[in-house]
C-alpha positions, 0 to 999 in steps of 0.5 A: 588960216587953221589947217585941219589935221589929216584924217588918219587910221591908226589901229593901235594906242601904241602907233597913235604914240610912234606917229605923235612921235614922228611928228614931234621929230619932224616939226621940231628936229628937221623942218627948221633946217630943211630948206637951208640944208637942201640948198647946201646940198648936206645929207642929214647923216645925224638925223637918220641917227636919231629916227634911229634911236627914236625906233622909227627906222625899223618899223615894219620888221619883227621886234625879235630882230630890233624891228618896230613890229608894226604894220605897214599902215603904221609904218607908211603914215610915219613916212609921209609925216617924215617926208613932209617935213623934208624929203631927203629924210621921207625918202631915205628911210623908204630906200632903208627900209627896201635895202633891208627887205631881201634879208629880213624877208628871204634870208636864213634864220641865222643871216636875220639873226647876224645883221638885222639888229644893227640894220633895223637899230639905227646903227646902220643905212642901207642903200639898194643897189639894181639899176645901172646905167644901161639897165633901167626900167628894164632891170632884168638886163642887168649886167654887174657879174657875181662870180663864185670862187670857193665859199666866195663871189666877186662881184664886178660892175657899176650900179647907177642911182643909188640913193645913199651912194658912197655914204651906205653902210651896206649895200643890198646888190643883184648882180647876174651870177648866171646865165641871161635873164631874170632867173640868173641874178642873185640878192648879196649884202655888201658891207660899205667899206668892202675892198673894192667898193667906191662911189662916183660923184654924186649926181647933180640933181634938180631936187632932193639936193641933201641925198646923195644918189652916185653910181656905186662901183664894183671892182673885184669886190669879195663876199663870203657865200654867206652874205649871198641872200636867198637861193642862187638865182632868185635875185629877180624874184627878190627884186620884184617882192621888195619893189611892191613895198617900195612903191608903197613908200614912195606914194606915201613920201609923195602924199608927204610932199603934196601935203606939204605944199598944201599946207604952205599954200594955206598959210600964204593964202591967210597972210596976203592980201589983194583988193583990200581982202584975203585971197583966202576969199576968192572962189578960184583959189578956193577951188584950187585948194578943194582940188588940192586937198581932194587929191591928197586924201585920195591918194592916202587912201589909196596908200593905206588900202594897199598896205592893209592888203599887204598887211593881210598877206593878200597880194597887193602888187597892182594896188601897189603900183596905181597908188605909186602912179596915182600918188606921185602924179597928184604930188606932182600936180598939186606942188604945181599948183602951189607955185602957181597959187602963191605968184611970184613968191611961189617961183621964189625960193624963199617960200618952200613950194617950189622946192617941193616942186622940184622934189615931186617929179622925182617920185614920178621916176624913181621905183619904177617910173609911172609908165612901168606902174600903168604896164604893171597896172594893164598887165594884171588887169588884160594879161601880159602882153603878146609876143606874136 
């Protein structure tokens, strides 16, 4: 069965190239080997070397600092075709990508100047360090303390969750440098082999088996006043800028995933046969795909309006948040229906779908889960909330 090709919006010659680009990537470099390295549980260090090269790790920075210098429309369509080919990989780049935030947007000249070209080049991944065990969705409770010694801060404390825990290069932390509350955190870049630093055991996880997410530990860790990014205490204002964007990767990862699980679906719906016909033929199933692929594009378009927003410099910060809610859930519903759609076999790890299944619910949770995105939703839309 003929899948028709996503309607995309591509402003330029030079980003339909950087998509063709990323497809070639993704169809013949990582979907081959996704579901044997997934179920081996290997991270794809290699293949983050080579989005690396290709450019295409750095796509939303400035090209002055080795960035692609793209749009965030651009940059967050590359993703999804990325995340539909494997997650681990959609998702390692959109947790890159947020890792360099706090430097390339608050940082000084001469920071940019001394680490984003080899952030953005490839030579190096980035983990993003805010959660802890104790310290979820509510972030500003964080307890991991940086403490100034001279032109020097140790950091002490554990983080929880990180994506790319124990094998990142660099680390972007927020730890408490003052008193309680959001306005007593500060942003650092922690090197990955900074005495100090360890990792614990990867999480053993129900998706996404190839990403390592691990609590990072900080043991005295020492970093120059240099490395400190931003003002002191702006930290939690970092956090929150570099969150409106991350949502908007995670929709786009999550747009990957469903369009995946559609795809599949329509392939098997072409190949078997029930009653002496395809099953391509029966009208309930037809719904369900019509269903399905309502869902994607809504969710795409959803994405693509809040990045040209943000592109725009507009604020997009709730239309961040509904197309991180609205997108994850569809992905949600729609690899659902995939494993539903192909019987058996769906349950069945020899067909991709239930595997998308589990790497769904993920997105539901990670960068905010979807009920924080509907408090930030209701909060723009009513107010905050009363304290009386």
């Amino acid at each position: 069965m003929p899948h028709p090709a996503p309607h995309r919006h591509l402003p330029t010659e030079e980003a339909r190239d950087l998509l063709a680009l990323a497809r070639d990537i993704a169809q013949r470099e990582i979907a081959p080997r996704a579901a044997a390295e997934e179920d081996a549980g290997r991270f794809p260090r290699e293949t983050f070397a080579l989005i690396g090269e290709a450019g295409l790790l750095g796509l939303p920075y400035a090209e002055e600092h080795g960035g692609g210098g793209q749009p965030y429309e651009v940059y967050l369509q590359v993703l999804e075709e990325l995340a539909a080919a494997r997650l681990t990989v959609g998702l390692g780049v959109s947790v890159h990508t947020l890792a360099c935030h706090a430097l390339a947007s608050f940082g000084s000249k001469q920071q940019r100047a001394d680490h984003l070209p080899d952030m953005l080049g490839g030579g190096l991944l980035g983990a993003y360090c805010l959660s802890e065990p104790t310290s979820g969705s509510d972030a500003a409770s964080l307890r991991t303390k940086a403490v100034r010694d001279g032109e020097h801060w140790t950091i002490d404390g554990t983080k929880a969750w990180i994506t790319h825990g124990g094998v990142a290069d660099f680390y972007t932390v927020l730890a408490r440098s003052g008193g309680e509350g959001a306005h007593g955190i500060s942003a650092y870049l922690v090197p990955g082999d900074a005495p100090g630093l360890s990792a614990g055991a990867p999480e053993k996880k129900m998706g996404m088996k190839g990403s390592p997410t691990a609590q990072v530990h900080f043991d005295g860790v020492r970093v120059p006043d240099s490395r400190r990014v931003g003002e002191e205490g702006q930290g939690f204002a970092i956090a929150l800028a570099a969150l409106d964007s991350g949502r908007l990767g995670i929709a786009a990862c999550a747009v990957g995933v469903a369009q995946a699980a559609l795809d599949a679906a329509l392939t098997y719906m072409g190949e078997r046969r029930q009653f002496d016909r395809p099953i391509a033929d029966f009208q309930g199933l037809r719904f369900m795909i019509a269903d399905m692929a309502t869902k994607i594009e809504a969710g795409r378009a959803l994405y693509l309006s809040a990045a040209r927003m943000r592109d725009a410099g507009e604020p997009f910060s709730p239309q961040a948040a509904m197309a991180k809610l609205f997108c994850t859930d569809a992905a949600m519903q729609v690899t659902t229906d995939a494993v539903q759609l192909l019987g058996g076999y769906g349950y069945t790890a020899d067909f991709p779908v239930e595997r998308y299944m589990r790497e769904a619910k993920v997105l539901q949770i990670v960068e905010g889960t979807n009920q924080i995105q509907r408090m930030v939703v209701a909060r723009h839309l009513a107010g905050p909330e009363s304290r009386a």
